[in-house]
N, CA, C and O atoms as a Tinker XYZ file with bonds, in Angstrom:
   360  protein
     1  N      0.849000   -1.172000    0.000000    73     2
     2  CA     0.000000    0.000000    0.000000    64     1     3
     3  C      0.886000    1.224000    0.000000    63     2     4     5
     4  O      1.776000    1.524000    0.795000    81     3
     5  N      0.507000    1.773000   -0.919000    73     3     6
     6  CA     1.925000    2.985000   -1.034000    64     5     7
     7  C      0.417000    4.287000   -0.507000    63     6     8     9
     8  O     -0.632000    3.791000   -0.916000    81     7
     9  N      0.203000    5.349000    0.053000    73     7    10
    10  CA    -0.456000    6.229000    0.227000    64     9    11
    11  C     -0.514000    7.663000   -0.170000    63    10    12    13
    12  O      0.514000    8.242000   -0.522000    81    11
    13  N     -1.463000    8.157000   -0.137000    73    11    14
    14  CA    -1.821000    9.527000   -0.972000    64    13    15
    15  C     -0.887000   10.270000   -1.020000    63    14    16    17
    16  O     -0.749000   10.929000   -2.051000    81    15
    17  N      0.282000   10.454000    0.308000    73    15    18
    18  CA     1.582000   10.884000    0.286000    64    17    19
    19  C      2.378000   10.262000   -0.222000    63    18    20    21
    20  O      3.444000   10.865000   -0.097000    81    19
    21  N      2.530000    9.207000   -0.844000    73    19    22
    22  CA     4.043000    8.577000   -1.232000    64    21    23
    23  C      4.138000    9.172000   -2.684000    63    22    24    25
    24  O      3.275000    9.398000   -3.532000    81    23
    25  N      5.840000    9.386000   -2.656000    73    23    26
    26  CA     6.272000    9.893000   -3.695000    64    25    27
    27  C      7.613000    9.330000   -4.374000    63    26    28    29
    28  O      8.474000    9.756000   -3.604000    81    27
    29  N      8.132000    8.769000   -5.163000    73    27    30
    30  CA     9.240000    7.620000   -5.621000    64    29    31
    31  C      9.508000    8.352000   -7.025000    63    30    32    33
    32  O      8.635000    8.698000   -7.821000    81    31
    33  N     11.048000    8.533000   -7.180000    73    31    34
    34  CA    11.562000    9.732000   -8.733000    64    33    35
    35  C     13.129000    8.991000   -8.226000    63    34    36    37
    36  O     13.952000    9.280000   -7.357000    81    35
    37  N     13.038000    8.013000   -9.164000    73    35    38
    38  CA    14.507000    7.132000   -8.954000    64    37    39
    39  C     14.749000    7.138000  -10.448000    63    38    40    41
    40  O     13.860000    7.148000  -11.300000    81    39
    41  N     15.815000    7.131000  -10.629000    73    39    42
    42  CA    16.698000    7.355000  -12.223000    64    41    43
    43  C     17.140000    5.702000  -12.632000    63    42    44    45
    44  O     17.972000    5.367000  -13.474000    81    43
    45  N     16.314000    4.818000  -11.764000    73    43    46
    46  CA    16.884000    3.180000  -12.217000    64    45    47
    47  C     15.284000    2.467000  -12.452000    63    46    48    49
    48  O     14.260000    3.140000  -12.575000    81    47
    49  N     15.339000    1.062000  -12.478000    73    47    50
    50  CA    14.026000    0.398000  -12.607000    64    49    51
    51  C     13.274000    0.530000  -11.067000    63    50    52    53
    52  O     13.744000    1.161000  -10.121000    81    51
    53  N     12.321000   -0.032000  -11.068000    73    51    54
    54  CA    11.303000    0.008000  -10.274000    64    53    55
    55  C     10.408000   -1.123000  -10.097000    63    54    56    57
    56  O      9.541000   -1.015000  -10.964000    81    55
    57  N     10.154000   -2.404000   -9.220000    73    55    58
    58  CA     9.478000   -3.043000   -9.335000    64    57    59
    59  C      8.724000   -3.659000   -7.950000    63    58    60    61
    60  O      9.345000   -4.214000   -7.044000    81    59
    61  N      7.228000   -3.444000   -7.969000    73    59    62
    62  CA     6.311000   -3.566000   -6.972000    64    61    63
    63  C      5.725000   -4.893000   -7.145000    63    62    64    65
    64  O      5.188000   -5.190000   -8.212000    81    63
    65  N      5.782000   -5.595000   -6.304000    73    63    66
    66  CA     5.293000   -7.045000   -6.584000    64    65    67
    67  C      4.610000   -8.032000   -5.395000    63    66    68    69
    68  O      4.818000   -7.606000   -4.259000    81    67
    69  N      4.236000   -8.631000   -5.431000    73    67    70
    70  CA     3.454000   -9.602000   -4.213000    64    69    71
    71  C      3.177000  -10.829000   -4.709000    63    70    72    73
    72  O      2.032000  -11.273000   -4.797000    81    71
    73  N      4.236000  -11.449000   -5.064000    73    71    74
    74  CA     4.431000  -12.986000   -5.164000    64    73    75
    75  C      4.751000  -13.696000   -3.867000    63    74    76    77
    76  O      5.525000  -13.189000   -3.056000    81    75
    77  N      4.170000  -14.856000   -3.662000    73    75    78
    78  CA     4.740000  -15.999000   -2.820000    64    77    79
    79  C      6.023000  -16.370000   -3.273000    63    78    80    81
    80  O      6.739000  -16.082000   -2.314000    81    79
    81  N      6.618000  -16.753000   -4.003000    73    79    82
    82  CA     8.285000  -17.137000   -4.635000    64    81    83
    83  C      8.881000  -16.187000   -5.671000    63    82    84    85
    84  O      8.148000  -15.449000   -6.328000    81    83
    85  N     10.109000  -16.199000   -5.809000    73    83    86
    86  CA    10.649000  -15.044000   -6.749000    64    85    87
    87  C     12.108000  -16.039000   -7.349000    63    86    88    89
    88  O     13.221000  -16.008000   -6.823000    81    87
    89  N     11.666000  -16.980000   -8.715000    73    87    90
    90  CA    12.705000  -17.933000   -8.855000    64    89    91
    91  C     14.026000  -17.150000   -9.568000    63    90    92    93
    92  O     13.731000  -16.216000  -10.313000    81    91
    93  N     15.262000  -17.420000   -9.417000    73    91    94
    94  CA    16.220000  -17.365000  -10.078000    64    93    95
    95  C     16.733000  -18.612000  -10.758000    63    94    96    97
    96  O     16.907000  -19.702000  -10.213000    81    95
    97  N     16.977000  -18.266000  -12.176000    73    95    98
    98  CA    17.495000  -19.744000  -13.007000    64    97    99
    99  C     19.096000  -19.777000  -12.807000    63    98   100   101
   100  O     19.237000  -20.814000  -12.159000    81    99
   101  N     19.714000  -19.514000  -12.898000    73    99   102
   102  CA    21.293000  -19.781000  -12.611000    64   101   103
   103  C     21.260000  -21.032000  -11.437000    63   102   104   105
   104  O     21.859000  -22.102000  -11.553000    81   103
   105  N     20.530000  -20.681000  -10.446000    73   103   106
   106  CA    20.864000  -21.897000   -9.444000    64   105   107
   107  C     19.708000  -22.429000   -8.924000    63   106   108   109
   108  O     19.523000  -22.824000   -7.773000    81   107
   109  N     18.850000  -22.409000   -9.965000    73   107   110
   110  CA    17.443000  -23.314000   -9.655000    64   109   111
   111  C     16.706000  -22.654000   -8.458000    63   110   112   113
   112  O     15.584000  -23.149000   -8.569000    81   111
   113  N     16.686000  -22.230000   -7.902000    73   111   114
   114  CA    16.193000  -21.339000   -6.489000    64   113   115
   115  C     15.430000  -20.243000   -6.702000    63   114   116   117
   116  O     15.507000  -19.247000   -7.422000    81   115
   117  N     14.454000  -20.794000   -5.665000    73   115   118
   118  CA    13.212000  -20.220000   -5.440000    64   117   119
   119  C     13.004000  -19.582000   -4.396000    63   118   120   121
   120  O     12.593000  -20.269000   -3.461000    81   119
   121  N     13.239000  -17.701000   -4.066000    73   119   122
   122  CA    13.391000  -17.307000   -3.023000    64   121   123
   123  C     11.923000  -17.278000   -2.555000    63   122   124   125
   124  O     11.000000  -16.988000   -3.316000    81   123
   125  N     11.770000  -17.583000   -1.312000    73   123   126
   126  CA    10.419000  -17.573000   -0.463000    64   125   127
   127  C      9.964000  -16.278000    0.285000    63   126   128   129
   128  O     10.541000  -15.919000    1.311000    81   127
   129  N      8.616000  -15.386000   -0.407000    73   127   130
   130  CA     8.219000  -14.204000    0.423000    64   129   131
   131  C      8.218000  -14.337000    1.921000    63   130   132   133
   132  O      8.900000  -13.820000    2.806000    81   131
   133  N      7.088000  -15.321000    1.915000    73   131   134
   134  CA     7.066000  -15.961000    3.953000    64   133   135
   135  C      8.132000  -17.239000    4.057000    63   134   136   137
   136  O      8.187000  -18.182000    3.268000    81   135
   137  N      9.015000  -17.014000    5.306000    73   135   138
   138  CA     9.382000  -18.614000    6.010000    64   137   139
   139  C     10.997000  -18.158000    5.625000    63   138   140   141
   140  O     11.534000  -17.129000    5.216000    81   139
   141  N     11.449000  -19.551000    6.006000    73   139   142
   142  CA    13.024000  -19.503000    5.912000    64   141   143
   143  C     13.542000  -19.147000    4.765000    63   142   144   145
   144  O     12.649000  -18.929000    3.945000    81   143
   145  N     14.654000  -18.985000    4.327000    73   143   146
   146  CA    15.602000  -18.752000    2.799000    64   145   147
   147  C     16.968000  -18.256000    3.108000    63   146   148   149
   148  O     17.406000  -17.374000    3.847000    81   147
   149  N     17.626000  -19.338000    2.086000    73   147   150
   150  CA    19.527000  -19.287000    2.411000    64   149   151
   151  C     19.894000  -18.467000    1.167000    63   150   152   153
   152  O     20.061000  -18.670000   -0.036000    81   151
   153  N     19.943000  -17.382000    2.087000    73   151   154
   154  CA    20.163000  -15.683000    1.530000    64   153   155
   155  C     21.337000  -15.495000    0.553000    63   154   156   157
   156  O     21.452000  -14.506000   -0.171000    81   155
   157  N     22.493000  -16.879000    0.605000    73   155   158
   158  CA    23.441000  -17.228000   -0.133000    64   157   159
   159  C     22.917000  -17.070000   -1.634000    63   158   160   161
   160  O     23.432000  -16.424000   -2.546000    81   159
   161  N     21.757000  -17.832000   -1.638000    73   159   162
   162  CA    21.413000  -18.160000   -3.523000    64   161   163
   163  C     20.647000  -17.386000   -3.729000    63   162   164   165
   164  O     19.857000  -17.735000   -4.606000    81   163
   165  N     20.334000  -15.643000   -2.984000    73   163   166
   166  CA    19.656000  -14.958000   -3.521000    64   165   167
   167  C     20.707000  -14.027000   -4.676000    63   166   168   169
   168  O     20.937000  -12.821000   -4.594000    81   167
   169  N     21.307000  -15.107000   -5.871000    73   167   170
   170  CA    21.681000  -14.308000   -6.723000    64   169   171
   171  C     21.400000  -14.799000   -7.769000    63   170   172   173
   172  O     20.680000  -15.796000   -7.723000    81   171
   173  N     21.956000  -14.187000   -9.403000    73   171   174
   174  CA    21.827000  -14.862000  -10.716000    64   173   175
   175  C     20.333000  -13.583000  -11.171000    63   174   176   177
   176  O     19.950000  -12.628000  -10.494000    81   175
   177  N     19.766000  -14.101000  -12.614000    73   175   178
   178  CA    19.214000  -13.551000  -13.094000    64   177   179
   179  C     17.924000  -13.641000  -12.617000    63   178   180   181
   180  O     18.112000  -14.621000  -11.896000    81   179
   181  N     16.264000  -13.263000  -12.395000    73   179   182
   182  CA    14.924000  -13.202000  -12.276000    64   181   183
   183  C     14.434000  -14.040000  -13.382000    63   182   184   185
   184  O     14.446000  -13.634000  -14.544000    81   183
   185  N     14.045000  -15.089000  -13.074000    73   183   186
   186  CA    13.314000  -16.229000  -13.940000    64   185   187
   187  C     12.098000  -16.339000  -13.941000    63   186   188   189
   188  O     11.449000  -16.691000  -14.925000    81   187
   189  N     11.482000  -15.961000  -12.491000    73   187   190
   190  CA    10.093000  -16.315000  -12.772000    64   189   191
   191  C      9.099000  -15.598000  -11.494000    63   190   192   193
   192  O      9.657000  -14.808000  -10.733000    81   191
   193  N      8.041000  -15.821000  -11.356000    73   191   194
   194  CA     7.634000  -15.154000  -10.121000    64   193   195
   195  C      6.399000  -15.968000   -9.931000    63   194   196   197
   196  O      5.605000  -15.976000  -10.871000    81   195
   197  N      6.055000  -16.800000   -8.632000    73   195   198
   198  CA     5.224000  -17.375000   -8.219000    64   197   199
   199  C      4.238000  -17.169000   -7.324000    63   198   200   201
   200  O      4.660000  -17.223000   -6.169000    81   199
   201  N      2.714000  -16.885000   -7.451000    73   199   202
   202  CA     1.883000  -16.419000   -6.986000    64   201   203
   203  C      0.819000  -17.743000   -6.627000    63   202   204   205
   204  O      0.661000  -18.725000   -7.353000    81   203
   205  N      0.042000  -17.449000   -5.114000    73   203   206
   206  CA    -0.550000  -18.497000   -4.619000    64   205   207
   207  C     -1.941000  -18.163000   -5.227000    63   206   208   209
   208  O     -2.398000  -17.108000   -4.789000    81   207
   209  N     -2.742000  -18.821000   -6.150000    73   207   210
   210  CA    -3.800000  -18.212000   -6.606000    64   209   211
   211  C     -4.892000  -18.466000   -5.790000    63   210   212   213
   212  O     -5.960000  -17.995000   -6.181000    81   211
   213  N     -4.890000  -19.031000   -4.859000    73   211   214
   214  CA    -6.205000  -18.682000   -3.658000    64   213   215
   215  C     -5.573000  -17.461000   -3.080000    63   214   216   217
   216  O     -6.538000  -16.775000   -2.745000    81   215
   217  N     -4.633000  -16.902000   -2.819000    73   215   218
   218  CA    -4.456000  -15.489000   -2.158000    64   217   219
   219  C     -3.333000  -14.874000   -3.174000    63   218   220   221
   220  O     -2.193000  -15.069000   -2.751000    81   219
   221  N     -3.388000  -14.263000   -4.259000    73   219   222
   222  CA    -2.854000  -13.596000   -5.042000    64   221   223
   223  C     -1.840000  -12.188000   -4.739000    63   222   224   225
   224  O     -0.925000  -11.779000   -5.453000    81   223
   225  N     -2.413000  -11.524000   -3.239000    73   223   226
   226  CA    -1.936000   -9.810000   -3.195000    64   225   227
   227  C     -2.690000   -8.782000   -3.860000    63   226   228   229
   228  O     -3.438000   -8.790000   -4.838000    81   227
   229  N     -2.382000   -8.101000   -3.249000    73   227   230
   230  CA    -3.087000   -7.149000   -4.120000    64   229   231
   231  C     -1.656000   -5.564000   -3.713000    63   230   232   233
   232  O     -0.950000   -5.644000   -2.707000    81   231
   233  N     -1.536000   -4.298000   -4.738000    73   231   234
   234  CA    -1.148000   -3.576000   -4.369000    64   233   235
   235  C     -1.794000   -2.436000   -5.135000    63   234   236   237
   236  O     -1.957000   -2.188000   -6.330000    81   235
   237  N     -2.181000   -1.677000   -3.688000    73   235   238
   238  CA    -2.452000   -0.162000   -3.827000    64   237   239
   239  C     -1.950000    0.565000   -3.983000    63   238   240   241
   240  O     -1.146000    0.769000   -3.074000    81   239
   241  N     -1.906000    1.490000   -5.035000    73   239   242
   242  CA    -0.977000    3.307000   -5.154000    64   241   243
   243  C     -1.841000    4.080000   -5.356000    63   242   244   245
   244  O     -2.653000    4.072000   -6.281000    81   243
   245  N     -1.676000    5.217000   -4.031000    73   243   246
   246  CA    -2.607000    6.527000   -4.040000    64   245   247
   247  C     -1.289000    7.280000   -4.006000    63   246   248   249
   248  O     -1.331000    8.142000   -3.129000    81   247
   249  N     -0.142000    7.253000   -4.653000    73   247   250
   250  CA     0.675000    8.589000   -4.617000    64   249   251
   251  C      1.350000    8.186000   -6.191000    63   250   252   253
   252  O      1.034000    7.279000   -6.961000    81   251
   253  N      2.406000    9.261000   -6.311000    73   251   254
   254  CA     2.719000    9.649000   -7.315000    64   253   255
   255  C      4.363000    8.483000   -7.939000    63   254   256   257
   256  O      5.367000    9.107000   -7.596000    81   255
   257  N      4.530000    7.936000   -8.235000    73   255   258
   258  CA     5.557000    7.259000   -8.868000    64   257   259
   259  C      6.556000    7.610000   -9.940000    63   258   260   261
   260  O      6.091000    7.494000  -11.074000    81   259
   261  N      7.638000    7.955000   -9.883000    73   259   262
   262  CA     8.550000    8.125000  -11.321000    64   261   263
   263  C      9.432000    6.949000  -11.361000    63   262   264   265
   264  O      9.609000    6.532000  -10.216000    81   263
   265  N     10.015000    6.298000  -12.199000    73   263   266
   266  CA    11.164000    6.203000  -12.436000    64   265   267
   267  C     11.793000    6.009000  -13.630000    63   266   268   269
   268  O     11.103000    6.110000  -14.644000    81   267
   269  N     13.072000    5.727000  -13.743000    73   267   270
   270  CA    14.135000    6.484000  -14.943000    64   269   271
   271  C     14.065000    5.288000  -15.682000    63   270   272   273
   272  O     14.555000    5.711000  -16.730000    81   271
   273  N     13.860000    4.324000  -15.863000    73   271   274
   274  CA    13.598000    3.348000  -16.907000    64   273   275
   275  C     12.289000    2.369000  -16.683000    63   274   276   277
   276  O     11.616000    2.720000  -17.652000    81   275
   277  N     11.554000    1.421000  -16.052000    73   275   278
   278  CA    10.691000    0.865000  -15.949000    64   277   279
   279  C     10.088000    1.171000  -14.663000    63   278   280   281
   280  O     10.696000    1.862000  -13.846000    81   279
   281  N      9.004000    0.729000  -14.444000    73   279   282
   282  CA     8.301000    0.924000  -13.221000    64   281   283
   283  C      6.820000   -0.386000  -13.687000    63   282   284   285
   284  O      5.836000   -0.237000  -14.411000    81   283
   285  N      7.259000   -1.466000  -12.952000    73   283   286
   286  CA     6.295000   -2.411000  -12.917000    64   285   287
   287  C      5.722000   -2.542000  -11.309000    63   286   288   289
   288  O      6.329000   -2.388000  -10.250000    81   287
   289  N      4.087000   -2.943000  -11.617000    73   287   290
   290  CA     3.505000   -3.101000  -10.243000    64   289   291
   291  C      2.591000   -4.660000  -10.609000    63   290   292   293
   292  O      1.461000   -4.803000  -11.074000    81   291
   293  N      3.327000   -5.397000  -10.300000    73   291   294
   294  CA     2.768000   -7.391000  -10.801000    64   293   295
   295  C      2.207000   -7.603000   -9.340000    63   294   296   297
   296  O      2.831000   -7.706000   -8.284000    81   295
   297  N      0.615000   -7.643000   -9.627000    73   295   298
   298  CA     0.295000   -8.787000   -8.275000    64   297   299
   299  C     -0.904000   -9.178000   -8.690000    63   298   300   301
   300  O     -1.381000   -8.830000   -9.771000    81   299
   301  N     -1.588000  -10.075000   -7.698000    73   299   302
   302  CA    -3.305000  -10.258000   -8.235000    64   301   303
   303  C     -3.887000   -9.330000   -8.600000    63   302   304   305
   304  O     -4.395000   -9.408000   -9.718000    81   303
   305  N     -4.082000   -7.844000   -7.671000    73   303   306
   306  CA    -4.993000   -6.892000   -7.923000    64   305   307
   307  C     -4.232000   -5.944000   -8.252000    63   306   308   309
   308  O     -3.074000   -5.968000   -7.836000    81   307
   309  N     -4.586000   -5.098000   -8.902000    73   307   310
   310  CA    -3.529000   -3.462000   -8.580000    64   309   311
   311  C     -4.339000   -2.114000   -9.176000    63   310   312   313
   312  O     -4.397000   -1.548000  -10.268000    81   311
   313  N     -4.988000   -1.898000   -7.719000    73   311   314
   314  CA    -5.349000   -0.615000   -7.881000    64   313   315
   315  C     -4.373000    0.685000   -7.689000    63   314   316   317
   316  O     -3.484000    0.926000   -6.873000    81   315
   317  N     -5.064000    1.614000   -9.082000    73   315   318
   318  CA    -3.712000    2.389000   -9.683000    64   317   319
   319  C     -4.468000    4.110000   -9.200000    63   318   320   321
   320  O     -5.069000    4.328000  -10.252000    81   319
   321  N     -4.713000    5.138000   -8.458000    73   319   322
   322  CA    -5.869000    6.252000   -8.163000    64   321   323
   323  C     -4.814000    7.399000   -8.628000    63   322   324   325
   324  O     -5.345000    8.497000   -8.795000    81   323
   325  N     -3.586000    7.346000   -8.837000    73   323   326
   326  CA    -2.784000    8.609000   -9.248000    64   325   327
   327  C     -1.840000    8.367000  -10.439000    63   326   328   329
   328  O     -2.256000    7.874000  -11.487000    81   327
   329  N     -0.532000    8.735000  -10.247000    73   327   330
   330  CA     0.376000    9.383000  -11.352000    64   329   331
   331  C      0.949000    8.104000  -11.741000    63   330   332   333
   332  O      0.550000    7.307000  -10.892000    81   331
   333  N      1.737000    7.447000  -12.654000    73   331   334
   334  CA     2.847000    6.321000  -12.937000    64   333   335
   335  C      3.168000    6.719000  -14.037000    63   334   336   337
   336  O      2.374000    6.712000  -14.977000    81   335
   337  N      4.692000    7.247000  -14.158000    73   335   338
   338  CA     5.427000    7.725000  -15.181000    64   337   339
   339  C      6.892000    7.071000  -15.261000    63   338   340   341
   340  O      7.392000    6.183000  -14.570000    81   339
   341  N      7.389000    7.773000  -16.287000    73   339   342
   342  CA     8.467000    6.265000  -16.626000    64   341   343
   343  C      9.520000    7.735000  -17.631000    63   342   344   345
   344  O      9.170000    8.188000  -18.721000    81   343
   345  N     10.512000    8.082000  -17.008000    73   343   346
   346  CA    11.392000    9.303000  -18.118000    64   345   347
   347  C     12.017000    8.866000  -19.376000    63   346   348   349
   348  O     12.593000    9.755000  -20.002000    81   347
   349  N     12.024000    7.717000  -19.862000    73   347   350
   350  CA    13.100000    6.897000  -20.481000    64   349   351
   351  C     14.420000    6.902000  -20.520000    63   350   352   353
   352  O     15.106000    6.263000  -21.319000    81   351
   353  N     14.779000    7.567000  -19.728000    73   351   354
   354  CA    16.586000    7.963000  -19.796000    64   353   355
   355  C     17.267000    6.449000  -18.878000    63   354   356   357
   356  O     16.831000    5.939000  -17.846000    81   355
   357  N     18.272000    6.105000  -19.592000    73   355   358
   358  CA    18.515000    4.877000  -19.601000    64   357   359
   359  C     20.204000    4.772000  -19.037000    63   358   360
   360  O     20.754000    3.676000  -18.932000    81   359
């Protein structure tokens, strides 16, 4: 839940998300939102993103968002009530 005050103007990517797992392929590993995780293999590239579809997430933005190359918001729901802009400067 970001609120009517929040304000984010970052010159890099941006990504809002509410997955249950967040896999990396280099070393097969599947970092876990809730519960334990060996913080070691939180590296390598973003492969995949795993969502529990009886409880999906949801994320709210009532404030204003920039950033300097992408700005993704991935979850079950995503209510959007203000600004989301993107500068392209790379």
């Amino acid at each position: 839940m970001l609120g009517p005050n929040a304000s984010l103007n970052i010159p890099a990517l941006f990504s809002i998300t509410s997955p249950t797992g967040i896999g990396f392929n280099e070393n097969n590993f599947w970092f876990n939102a809730m519960g334990t995780n060996d913080y070691s293999n939180l590296v390598g590239n973003l492969s995949g993103y795993r969502f529990d579809v009886s409880k999906p997430g949801a994320i709210v933005n009532e404030g204003n968002l920039n950033s300097g190359e992408n700005l993704t918001l991935l979850g079950g729901t995503i209510i959007n009530t203000r600004e989301l802009s993107t500068t392209g400067v790379h």
